[in-house]
C-alpha positions in Angstrom: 0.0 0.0 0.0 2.9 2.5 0.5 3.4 2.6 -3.4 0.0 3.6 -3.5 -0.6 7.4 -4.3 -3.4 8.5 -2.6 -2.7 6.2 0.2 0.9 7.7 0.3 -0.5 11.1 0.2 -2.4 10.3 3.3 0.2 9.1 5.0 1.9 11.6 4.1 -0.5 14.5 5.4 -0.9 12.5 8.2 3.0 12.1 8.7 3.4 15.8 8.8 0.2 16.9 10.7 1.8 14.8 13.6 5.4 16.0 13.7 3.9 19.8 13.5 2.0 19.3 16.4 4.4 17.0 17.9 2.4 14.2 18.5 4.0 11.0 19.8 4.2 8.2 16.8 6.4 5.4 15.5 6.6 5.5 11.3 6.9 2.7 9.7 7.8 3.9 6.4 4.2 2.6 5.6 2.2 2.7 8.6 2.3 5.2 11.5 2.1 3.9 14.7 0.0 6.0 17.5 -0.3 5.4 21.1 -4.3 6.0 21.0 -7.4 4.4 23.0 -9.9 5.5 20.2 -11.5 2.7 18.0 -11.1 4.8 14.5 -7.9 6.0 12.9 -6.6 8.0 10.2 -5.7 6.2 7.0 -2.3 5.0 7.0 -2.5 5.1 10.6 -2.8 2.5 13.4 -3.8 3.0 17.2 -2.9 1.3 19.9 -3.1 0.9 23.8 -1.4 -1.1 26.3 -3.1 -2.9 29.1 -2.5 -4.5 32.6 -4.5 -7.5 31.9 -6.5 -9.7 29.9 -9.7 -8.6 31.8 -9.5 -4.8 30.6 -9.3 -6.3 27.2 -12.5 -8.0 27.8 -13.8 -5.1 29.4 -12.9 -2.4 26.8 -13.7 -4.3 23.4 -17.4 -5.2 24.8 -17.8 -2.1 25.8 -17.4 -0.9 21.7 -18.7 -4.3 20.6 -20.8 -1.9 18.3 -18.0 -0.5 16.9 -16.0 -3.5 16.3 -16.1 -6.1 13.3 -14.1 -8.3 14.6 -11.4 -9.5 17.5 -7.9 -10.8 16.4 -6.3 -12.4 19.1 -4.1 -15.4 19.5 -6.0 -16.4 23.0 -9.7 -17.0 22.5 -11.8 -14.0 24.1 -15.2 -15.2 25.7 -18.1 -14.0 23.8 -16.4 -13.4 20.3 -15.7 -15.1 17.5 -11.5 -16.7 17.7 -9.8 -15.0 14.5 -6.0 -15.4 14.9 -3.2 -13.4 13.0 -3.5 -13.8 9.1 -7.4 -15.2 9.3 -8.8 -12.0 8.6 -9.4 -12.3 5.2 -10.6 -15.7 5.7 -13.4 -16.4 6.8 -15.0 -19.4 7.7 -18.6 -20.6 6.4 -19.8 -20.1 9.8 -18.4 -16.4 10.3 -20.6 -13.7 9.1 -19.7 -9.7 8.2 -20.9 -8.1 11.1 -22.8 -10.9 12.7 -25.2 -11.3 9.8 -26.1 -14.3 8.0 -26.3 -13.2 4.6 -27.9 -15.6 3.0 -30.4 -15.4 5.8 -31.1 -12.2 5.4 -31.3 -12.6 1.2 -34.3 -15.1 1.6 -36.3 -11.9 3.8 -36.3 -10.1 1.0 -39.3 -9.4 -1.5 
């Protein structure tokens, strides 16, 4: 994605709207890095948050469960689906975008 232009261009802008403000971020060349509790980021940007334990994981990601597509973790998380590293992209016949059951929902329609 780095090659492409109007993803470069965003990380670009993004790139230099940090270090004018001075804003605390690791670049990656092709990805900034942010130390940032919110769900959303820029594009070309990722946030991220440390935490004492496993619970406050728990705790935080149910608390924006309606925010949130999906968990990846390598340790399954009660109450969401277990995607681990690299199975984001493939999903299994039981996994659904966003919980619903398309085909479900195609035989609703009139």
């Amino acid at each position: 994605m780095g090659d492409h232009n109007k993803y470069r261009n965003n990380l670009d802008y993004n790139y230099a709207i940090y270090l004018i403000n001075q804003v605390p971020h690791i670049h990656l060349g092709h990805l900034i890095l942010k130390e940032d509790e919110a769900i959303t980021s820029r594009i070309g940007c990722l946030n991220y948050t440390f935490y004492d334990d496993a619970k406050q994981v728990e705790e935080e990601i149910n608390h924006h469960r309606n925010e949130i597509q999906c968990v990846v973790s390598e340790n399954k998380i009660p109450a969401w689906d277990h995607i681990r590293f690299g199975e984001t992209q493939h999903p299994s016949l039981g996994q659904y975008a966003d919980g619903v059951d398309t085909m479900q929902f195609l035989t609703t329609l009139n």
